[in-house]
Backbone bond lengths (Angstrom), bond angles and torsions (degrees), N, CA, C in turn:
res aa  C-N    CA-C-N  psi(-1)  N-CA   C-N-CA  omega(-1)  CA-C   N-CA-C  phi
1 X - - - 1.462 - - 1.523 109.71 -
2 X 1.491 111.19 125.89 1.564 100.42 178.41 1.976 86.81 -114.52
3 X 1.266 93.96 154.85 1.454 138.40 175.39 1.070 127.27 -104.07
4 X 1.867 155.39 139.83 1.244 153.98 116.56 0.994 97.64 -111.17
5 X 1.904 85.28 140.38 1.401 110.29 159.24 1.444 112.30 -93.65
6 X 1.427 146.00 108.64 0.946 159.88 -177.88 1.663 138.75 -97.16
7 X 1.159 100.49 77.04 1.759 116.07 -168.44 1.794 128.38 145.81
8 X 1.345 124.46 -106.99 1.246 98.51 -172.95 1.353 116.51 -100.09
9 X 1.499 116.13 176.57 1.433 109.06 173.70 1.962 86.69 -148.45
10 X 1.373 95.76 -169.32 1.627 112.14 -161.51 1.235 124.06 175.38
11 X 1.699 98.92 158.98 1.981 75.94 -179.27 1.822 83.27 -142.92
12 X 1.772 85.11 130.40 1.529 111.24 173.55 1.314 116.26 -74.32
13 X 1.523 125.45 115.46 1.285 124.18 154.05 1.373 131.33 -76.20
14 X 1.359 124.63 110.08 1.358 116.31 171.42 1.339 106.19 -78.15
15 X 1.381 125.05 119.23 0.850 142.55 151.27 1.920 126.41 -32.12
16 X 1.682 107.77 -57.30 1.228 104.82 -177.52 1.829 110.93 -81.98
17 X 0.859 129.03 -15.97 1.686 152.09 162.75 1.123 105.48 -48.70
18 X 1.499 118.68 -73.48 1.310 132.64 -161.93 1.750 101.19 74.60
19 X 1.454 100.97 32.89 1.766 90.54 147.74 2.012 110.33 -142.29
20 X 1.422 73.04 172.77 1.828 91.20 176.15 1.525 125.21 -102.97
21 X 1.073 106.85 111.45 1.721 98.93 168.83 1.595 134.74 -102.36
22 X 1.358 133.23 148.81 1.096 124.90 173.31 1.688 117.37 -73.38
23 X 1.232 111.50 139.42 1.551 127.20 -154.68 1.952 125.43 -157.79
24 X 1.042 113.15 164.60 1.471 110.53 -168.40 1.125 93.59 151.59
25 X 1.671 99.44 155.75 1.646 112.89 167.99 1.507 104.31 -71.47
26 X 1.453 112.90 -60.94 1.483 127.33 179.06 1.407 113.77 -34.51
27 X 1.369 114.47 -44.79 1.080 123.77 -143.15 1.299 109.03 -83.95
28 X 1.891 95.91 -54.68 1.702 110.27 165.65 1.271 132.60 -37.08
29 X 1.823 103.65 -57.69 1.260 119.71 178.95 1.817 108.17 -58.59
30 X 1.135 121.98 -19.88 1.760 96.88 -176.85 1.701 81.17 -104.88
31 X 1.440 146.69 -13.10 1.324 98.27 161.50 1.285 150.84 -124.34
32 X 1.921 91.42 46.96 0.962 125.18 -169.62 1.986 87.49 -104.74
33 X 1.591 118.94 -31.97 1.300 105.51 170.85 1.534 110.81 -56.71
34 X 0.821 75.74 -39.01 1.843 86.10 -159.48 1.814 118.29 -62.21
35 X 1.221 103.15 -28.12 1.496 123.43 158.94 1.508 108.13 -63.63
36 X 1.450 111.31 -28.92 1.297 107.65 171.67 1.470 126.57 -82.96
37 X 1.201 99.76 -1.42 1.354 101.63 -177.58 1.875 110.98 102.12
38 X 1.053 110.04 -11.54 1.823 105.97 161.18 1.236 126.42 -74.02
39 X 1.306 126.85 159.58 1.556 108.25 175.93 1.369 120.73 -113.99
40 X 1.310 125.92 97.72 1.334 160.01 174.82 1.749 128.94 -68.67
41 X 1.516 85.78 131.38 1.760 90.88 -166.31 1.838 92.28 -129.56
42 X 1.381 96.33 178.84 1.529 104.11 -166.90 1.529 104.63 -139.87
43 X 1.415 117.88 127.34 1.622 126.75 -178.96 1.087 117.96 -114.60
44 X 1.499 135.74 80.08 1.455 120.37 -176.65 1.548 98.77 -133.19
45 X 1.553 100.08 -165.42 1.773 115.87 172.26 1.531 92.15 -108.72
46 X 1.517 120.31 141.12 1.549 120.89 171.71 1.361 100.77 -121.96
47 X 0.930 143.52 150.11 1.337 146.90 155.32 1.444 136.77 -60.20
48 X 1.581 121.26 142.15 1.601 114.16 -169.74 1.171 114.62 -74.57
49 X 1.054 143.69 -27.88 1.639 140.72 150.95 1.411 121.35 -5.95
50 X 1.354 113.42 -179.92 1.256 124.02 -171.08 1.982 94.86 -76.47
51 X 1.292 130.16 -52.09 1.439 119.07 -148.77 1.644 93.41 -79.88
52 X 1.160 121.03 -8.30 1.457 119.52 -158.34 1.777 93.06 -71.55
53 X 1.519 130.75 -44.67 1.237 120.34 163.36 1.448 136.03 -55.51
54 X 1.230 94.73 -9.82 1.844 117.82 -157.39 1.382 84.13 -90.27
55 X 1.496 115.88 -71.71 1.507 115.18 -177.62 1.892 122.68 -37.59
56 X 1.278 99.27 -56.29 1.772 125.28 -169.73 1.651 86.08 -46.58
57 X 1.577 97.12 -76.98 1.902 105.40 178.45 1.354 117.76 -30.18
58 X 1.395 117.16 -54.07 1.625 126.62 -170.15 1.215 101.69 -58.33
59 X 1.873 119.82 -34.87 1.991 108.22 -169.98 1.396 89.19 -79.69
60 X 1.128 111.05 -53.33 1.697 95.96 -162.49 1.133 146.60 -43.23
61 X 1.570 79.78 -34.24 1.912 106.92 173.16 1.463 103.01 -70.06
62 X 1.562 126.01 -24.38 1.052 106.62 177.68 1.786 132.38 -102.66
63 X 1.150 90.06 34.31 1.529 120.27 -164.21 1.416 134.71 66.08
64 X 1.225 109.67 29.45 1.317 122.40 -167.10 1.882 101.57 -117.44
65 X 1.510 123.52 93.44 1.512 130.80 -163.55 1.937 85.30 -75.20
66 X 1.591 94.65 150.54 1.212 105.23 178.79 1.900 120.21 -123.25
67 X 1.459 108.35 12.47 0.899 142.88 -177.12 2.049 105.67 -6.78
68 X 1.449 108.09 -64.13 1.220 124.23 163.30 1.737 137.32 -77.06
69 X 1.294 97.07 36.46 1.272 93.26 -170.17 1.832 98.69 -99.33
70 X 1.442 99.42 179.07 2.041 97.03 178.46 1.347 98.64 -133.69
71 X 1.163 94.45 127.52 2.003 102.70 166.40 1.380 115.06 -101.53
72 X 1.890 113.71 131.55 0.800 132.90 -148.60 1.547 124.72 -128.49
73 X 1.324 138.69 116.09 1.186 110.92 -148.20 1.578 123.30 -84.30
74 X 1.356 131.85 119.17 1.567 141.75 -138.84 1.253 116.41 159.14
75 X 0.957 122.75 167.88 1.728 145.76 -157.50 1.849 79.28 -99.56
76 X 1.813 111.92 148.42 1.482 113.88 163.88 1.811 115.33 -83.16
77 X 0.451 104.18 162.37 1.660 117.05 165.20 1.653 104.35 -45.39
78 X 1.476 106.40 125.32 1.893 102.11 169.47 1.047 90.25 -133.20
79 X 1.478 124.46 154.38 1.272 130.63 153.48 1.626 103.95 -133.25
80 X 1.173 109.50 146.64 1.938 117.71 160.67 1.116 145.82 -101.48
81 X 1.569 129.95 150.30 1.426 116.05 -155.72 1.459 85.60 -149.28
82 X 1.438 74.96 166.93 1.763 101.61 159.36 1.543 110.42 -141.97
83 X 1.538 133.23 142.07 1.544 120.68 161.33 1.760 93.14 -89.50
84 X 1.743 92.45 139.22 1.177 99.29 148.61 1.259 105.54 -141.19
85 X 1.905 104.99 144.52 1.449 92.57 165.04 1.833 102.69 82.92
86 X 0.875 131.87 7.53 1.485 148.13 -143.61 1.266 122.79 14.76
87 X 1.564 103.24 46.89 1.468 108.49 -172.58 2.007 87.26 -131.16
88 X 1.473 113.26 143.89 1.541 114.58 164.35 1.025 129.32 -60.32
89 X 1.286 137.10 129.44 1.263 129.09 156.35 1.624 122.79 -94.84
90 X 1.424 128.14 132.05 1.416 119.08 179.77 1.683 107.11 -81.77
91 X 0.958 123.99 156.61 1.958 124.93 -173.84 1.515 92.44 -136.43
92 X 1.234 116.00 -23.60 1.870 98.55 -164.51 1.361 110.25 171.51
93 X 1.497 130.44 144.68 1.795 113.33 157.82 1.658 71.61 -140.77
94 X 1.377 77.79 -169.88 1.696 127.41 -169.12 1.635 101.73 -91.61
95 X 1.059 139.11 -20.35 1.334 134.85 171.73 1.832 95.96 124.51
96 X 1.429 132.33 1.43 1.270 118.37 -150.95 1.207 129.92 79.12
97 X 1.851 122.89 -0.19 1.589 127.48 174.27 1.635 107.80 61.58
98 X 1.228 103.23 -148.94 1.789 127.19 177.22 1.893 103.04 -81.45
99 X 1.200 107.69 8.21 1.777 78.88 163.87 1.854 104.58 -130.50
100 X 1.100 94.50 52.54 1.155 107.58 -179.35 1.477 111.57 -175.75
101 X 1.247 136.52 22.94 1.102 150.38 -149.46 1.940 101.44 -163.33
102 X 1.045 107.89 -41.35 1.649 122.26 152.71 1.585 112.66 -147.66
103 X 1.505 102.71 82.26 1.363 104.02 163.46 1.303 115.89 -58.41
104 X 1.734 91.32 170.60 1.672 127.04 171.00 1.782 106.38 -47.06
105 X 1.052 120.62 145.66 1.117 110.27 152.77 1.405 118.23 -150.11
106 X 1.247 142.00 -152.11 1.642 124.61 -165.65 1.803 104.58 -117.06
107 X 0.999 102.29 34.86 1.921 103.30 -176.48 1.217 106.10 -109.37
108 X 1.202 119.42 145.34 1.868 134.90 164.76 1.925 85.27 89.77
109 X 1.743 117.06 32.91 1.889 113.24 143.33 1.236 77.61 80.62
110 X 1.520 132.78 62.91 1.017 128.31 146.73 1.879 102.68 -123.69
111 X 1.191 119.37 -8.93 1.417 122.14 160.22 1.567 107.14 -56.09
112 X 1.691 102.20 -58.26 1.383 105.03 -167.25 1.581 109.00 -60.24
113 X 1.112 130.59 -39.55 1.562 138.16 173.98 1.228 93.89 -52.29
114 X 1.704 141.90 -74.90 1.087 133.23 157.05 1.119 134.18 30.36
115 X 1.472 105.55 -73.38 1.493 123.44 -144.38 1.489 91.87 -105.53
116 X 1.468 126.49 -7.96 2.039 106.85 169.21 1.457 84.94 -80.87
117 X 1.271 152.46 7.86 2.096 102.00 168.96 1.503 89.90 -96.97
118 X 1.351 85.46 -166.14 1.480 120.44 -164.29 0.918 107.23 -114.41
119 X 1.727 128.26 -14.52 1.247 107.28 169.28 1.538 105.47 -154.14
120 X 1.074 168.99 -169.28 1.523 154.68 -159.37 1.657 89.87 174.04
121 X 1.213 90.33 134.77 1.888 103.70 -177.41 1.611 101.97 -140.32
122 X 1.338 95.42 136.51 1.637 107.93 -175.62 1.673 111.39 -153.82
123 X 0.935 132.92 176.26 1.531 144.06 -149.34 1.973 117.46 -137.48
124 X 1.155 117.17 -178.59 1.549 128.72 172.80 1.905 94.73 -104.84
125 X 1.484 110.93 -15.49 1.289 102.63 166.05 1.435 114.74 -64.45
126 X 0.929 119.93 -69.79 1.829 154.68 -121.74 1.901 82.56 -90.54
127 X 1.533 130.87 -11.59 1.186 105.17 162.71 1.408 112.59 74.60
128 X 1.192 134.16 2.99 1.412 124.67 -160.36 1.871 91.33 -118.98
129 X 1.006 138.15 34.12 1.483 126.94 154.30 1.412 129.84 -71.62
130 X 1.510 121.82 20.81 1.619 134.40 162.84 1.402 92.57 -110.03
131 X 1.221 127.43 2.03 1.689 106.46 178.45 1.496 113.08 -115.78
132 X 1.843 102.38 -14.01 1.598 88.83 161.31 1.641 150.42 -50.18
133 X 1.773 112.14 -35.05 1.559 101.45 -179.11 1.666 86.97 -63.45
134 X 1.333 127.68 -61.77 1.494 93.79 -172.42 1.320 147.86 -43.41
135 X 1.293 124.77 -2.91 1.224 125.69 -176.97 1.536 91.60 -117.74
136 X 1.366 127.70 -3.68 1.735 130.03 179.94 2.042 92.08 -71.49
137 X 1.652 99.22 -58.40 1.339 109.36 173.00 1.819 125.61 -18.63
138 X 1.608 100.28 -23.73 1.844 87.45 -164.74 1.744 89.44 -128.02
139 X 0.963 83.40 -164.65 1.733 104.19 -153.31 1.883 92.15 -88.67
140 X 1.110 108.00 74.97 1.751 101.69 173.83 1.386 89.72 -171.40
141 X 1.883 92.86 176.88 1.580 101.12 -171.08 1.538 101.82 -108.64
142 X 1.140 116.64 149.18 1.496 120.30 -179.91 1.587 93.79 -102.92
143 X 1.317 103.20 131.29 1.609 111.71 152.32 1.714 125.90 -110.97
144 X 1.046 114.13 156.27 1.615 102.34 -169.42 1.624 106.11 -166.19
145 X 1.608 115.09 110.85 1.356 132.43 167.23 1.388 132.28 -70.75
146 X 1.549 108.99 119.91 1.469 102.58 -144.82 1.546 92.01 -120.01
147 X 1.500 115.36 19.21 1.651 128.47 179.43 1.653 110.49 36.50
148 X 1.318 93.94 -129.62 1.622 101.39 -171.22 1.684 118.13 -148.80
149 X 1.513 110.06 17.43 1.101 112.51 170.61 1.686 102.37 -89.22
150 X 1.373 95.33 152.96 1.477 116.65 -166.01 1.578 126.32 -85.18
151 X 1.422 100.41 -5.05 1.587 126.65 159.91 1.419 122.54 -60.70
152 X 1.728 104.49 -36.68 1.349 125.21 -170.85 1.259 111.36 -94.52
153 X 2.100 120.98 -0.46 0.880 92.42 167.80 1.560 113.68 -113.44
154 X 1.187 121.10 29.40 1.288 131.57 -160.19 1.657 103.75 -85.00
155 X 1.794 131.04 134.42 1.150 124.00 -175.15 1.004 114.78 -43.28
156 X 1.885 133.93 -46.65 1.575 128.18 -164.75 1.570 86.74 -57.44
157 X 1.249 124.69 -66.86 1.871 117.08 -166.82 1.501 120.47 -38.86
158 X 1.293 98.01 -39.30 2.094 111.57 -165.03 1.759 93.58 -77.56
159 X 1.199 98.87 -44.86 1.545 91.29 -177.06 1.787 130.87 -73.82
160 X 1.484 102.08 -8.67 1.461 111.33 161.93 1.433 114.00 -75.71
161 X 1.581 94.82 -24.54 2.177 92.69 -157.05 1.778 99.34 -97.41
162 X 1.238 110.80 -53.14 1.312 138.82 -157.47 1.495 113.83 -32.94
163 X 1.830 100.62 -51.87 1.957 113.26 -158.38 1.770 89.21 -76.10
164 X 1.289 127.76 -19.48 1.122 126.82 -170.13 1.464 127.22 -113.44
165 X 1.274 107.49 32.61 1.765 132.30 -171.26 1.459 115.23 -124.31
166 X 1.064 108.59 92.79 1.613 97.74 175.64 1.661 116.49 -58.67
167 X 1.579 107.84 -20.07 1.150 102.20 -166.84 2.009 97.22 -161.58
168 X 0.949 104.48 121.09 1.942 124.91 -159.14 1.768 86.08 -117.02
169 X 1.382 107.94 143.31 1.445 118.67 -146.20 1.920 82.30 -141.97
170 X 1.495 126.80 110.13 1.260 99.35 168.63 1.854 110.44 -146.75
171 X 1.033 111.90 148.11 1.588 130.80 -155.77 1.973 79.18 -76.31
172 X 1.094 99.25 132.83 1.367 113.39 165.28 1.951 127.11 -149.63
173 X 1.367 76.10 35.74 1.378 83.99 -169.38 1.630 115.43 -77.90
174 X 1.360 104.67 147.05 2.101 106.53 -156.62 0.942 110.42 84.93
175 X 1.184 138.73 -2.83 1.450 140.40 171.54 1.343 143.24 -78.31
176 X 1.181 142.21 60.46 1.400 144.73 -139.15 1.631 93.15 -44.41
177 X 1.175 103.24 174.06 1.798 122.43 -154.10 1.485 82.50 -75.80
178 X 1.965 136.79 -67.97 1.008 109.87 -149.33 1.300 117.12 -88.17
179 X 1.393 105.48 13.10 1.701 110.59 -169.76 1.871 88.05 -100.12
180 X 1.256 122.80 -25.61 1.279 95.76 177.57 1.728 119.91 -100.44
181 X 1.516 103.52 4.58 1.552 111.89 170.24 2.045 96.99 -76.70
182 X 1.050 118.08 -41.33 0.926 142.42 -178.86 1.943 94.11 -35.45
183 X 1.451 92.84 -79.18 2.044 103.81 165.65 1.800 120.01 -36.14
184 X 1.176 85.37 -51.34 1.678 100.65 -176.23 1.317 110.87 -56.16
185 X 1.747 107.77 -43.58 1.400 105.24 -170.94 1.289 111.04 -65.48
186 X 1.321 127.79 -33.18 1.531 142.70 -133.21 1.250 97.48 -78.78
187 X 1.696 103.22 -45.05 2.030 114.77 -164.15 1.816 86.49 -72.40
188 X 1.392 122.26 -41.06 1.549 100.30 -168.20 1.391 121.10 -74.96
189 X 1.166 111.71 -35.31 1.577 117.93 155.68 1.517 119.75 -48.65
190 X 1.532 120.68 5.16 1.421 115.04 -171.06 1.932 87.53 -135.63
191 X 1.492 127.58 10.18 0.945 114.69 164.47 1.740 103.68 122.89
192 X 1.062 130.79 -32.41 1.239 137.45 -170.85 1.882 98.86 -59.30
193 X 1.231 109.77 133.27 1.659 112.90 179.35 1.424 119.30 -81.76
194 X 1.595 125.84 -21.87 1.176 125.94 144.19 1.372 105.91 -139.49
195 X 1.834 123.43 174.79 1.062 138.11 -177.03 1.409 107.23 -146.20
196 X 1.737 113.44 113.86 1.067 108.94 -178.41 1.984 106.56 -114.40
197 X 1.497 123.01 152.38 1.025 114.97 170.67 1.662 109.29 -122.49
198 X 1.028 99.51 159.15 2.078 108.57 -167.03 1.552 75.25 -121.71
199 X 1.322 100.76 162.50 1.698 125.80 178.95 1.513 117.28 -176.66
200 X 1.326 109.96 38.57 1.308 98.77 151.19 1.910 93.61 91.17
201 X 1.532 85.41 178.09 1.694 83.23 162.84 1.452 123.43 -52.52
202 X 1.037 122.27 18.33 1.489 134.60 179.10 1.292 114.86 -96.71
203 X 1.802 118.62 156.24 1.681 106.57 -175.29 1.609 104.47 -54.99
204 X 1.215 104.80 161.21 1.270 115.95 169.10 1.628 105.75 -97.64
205 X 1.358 116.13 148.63 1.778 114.03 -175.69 1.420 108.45 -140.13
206 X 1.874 107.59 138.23 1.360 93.94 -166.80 2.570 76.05 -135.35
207 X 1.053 96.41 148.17 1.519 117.11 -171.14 1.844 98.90 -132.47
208 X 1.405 102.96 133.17 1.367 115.67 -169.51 1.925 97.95 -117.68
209 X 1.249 106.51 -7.77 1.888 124.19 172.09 1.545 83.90 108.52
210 X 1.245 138.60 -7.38 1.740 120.92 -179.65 1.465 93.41 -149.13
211 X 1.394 147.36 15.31 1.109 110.45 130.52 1.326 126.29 -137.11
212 X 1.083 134.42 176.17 1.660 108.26 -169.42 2.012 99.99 -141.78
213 X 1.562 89.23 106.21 1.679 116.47 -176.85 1.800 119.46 -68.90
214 X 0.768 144.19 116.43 1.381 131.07 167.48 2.223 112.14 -122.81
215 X 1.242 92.86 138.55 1.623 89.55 168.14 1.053 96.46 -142.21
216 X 1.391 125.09 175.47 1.914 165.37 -152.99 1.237 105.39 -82.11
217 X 1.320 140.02 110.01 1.656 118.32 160.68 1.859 106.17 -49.76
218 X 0.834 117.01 163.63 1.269 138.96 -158.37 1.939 99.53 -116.49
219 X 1.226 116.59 78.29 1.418 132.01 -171.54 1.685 122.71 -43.90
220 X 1.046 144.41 173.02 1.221 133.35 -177.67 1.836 97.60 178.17
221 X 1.399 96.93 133.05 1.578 100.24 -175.38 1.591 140.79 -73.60
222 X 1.610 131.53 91.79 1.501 118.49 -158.25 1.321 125.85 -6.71
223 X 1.402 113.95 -43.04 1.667 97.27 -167.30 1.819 110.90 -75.48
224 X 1.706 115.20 -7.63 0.923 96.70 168.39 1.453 126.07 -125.00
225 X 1.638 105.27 46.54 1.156 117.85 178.89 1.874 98.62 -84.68
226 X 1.528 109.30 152.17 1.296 98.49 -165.58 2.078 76.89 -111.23
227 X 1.000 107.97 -59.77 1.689 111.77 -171.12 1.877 94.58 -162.13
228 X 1.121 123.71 159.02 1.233 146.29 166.04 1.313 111.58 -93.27
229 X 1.343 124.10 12.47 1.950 110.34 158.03 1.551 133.18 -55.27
230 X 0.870 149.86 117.28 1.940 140.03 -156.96 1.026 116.12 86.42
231 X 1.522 133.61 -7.74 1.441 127.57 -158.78 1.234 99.79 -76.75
232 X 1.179 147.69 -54.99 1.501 131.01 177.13 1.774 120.35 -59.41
233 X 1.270 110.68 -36.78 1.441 124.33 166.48 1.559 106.42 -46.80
234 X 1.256 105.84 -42.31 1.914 107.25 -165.88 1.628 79.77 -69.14
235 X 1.498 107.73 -62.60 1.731 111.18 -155.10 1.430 81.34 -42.28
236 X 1.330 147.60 -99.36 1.632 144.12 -101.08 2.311 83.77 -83.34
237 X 0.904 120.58 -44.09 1.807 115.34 176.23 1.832 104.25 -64.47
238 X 1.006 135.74 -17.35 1.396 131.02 167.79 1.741 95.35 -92.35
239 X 0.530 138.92 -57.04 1.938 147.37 -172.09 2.097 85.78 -43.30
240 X 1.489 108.61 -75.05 1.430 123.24 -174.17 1.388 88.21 -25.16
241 X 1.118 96.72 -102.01 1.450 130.12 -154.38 1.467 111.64 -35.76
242 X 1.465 119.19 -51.89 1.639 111.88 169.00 1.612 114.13 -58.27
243 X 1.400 111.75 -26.24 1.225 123.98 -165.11 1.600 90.29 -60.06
244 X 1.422 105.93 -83.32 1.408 132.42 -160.32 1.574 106.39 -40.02
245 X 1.555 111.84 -46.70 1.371 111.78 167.52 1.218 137.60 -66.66
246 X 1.984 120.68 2.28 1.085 126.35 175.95 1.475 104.76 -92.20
247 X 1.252 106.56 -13.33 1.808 110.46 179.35 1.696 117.11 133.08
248 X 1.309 89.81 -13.17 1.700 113.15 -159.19 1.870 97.35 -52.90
249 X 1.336 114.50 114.81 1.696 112.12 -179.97 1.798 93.52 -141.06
250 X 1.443 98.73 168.12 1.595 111.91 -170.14 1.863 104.06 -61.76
251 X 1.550 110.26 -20.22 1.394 102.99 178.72 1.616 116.42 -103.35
252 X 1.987 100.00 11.50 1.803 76.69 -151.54 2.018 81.19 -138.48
253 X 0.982 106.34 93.73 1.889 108.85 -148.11 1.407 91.35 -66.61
254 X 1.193 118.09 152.07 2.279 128.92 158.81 1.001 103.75 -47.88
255 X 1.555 112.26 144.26 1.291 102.23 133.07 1.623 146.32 -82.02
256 X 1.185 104.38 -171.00 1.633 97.17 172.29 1.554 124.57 -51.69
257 X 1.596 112.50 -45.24 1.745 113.53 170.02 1.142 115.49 -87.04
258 X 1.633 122.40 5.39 1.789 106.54 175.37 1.286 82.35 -92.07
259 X 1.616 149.86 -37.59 1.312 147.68 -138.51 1.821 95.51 -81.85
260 X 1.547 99.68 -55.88 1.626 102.01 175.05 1.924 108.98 -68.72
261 X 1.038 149.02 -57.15 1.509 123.69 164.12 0.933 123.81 -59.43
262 X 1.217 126.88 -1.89 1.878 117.23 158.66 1.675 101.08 -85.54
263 X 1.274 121.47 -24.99 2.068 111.65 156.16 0.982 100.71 -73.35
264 X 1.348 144.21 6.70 1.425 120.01 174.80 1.503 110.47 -80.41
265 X 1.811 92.90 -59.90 1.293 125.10 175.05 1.446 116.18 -34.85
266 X 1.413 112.46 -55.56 1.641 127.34 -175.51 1.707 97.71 -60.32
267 X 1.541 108.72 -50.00 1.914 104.53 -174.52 1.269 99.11 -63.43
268 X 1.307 141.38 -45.84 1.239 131.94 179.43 1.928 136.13 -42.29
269 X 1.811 88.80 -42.17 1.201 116.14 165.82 1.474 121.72 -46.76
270 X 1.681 90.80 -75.90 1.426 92.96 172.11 1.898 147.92 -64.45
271 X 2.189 92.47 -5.19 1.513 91.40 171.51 1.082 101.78 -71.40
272 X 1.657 118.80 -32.91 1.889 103.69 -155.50 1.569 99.79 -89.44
273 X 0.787 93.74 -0.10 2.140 94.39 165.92 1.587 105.27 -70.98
274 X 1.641 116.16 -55.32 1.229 82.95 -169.70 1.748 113.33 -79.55
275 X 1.099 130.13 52.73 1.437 138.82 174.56 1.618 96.56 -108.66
276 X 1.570 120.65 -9.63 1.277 105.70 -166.42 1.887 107.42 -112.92
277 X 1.207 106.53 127.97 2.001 101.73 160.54 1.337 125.64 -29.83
278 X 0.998 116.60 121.49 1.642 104.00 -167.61 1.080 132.32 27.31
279 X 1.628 122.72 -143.90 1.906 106.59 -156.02 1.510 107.35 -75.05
280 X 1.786 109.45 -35.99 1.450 121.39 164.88 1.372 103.83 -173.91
281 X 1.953 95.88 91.87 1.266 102.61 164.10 1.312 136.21 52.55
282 X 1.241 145.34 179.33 1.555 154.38 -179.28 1.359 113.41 55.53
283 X 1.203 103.78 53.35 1.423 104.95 150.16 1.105 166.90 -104.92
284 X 1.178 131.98 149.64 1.774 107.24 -147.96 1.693 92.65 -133.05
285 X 1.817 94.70 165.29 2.002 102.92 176.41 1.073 121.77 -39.88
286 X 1.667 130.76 138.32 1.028 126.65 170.36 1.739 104.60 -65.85
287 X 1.458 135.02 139.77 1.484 128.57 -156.32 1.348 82.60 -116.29
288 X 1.264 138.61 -30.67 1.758 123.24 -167.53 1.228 100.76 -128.44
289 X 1.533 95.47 129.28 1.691 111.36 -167.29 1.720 107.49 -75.80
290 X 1.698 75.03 -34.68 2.270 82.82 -177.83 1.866 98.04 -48.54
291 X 1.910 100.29 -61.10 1.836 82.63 -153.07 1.589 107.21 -59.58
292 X 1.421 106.92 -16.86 1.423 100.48 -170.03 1.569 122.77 -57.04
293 X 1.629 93.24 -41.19 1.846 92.91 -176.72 1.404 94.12 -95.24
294 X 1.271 126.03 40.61 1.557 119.57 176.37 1.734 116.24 -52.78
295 X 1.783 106.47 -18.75 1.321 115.80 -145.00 1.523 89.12 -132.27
């Protein structure tokens, strides 16, 4: 199974730590495949700055080659945190910098690179929703994270992302089961080929428009929670990947028990995520005190 992650990336400051990690939806999700055993590449804009090497280095090291990416001249994406409670808190970013400010897009044969995986995953970060019918165009599955801001779930939004998603990824956490099947249904009725929702220690639920799947988060004990950064990222790259390996393609639909063990797979993902330092590891001192208390 090959993978891209396709769009933004970033690097989280924890604030109470005093370090930085490399991070992204895009970014996570292919190397969180790739931990799975797929082989995963990464497509974004990074910035000429100092973190823009920091980031590039951090995928590579984590086996995820970045061969096609474009550097761009701009500040990278920061965002800030704190854990409390061993859960993240967000305090502030920068907007995402230059890779999100002039995203990636598929020109100068980066469509054609594109089109060898099997599956391409991208975000409401990563800015790239004018480049989906093109990548709808070829023989792969589009995935696309539509988080949990409430902008993203509005019809003008669902109806740009939706007809061109094999698979719509959405945060529904607080949500009682039928109020968030309720969400799920909405994106497939607007074109999306499945709709899955994450919720926390709550079942996770994935709806194909006729059947409606739920499984268990997959529990793990406070003292060895490390932080909850990636945990939905792991869930939707464990979901893929079992998925994709049961046969599941844009012409050849799941069934009902590959749909529920690929929630298994995804809860599984995301307990042993939170065992990990940020999205995955490598992080180093925050070096400037200014950007640090920027927030």
């Amino acid at each position: 199974m090959r993978v891209l992650g396709f769009g933004d990336n970033i690097v989280d400051r924890f604030l109470d730590r005093g370090l930085e990690y490399p991070g992204g939806n895009a970014v996570n999700v292919a190397v969180y495949a790739r931990r799975l055993g797929a082989h995963a590449e990464y497509l974004g804009v990074l910035g000429d700055d100092q973190a823009g090497p920091f980031l590039r280095a951090s995928i590579e090291d984590a086996g995820v080659p970045t061969p096609r990416c474009v550097v761009r001249a701009g500040e990278s994406g920061v965002s800030s945190l704190r854990v409390i409670d061993g859960d993240r808190v967000f305090l502030g970013w920068n907007g995402g910098g230059v890779t999100v400010r002039e995203p990636i897009d598929l020109a100068d044969g980066r469509e054609e690179y594109a089109s060898t995986f099997d599956v391409v995953h991208s975000s409401v970060y990563s800015r790239t929703e004018e480049q989906l019918p093109r990548l709808r165009a070829h023989d792969l599955l589009v995935s696309f994270d539509l988080s949990s801001e409430a902008e993203f779930r509005q019809p003008r939004y669902l109806d740009r992302v939706a007809p061109y998603a094999d698979l719509v990824l959405l945060s529904c956490a607080g949500l009682a089961e039928d109020a968030a099947f309720a969400v799920l249904d909405d994106a497939v009725s607007r074109g999306a080929g499945l709709a899955l929702g994450t919720r926390g220690t709550d079942d996770a639920l994935v709806t194909d428009g006729r059947v409606h799947c739920s499984a268990p988060a997959e529990m793990i004990d406070d003292d060895v929670i490390v932080d909850t950064m990636g945990c939905g990222d792991a869930f939707v790259a464990g979901f893929l990947v079992d998925l994709h390996a049961s046969g599941w393609r844009r012409d050849s639909a799941a069934s009902e028990s590959a749909l529920h063990h690929a929630l298994q797979a995804g809860a599984r993902a995301a307990r042993d995520q939170c065992r990990v330092e940020g999205a995955f590891a490598r992080g180093r001192p925050i070096g400037d005190p200014v950007a640090a208390n920027m927030w």
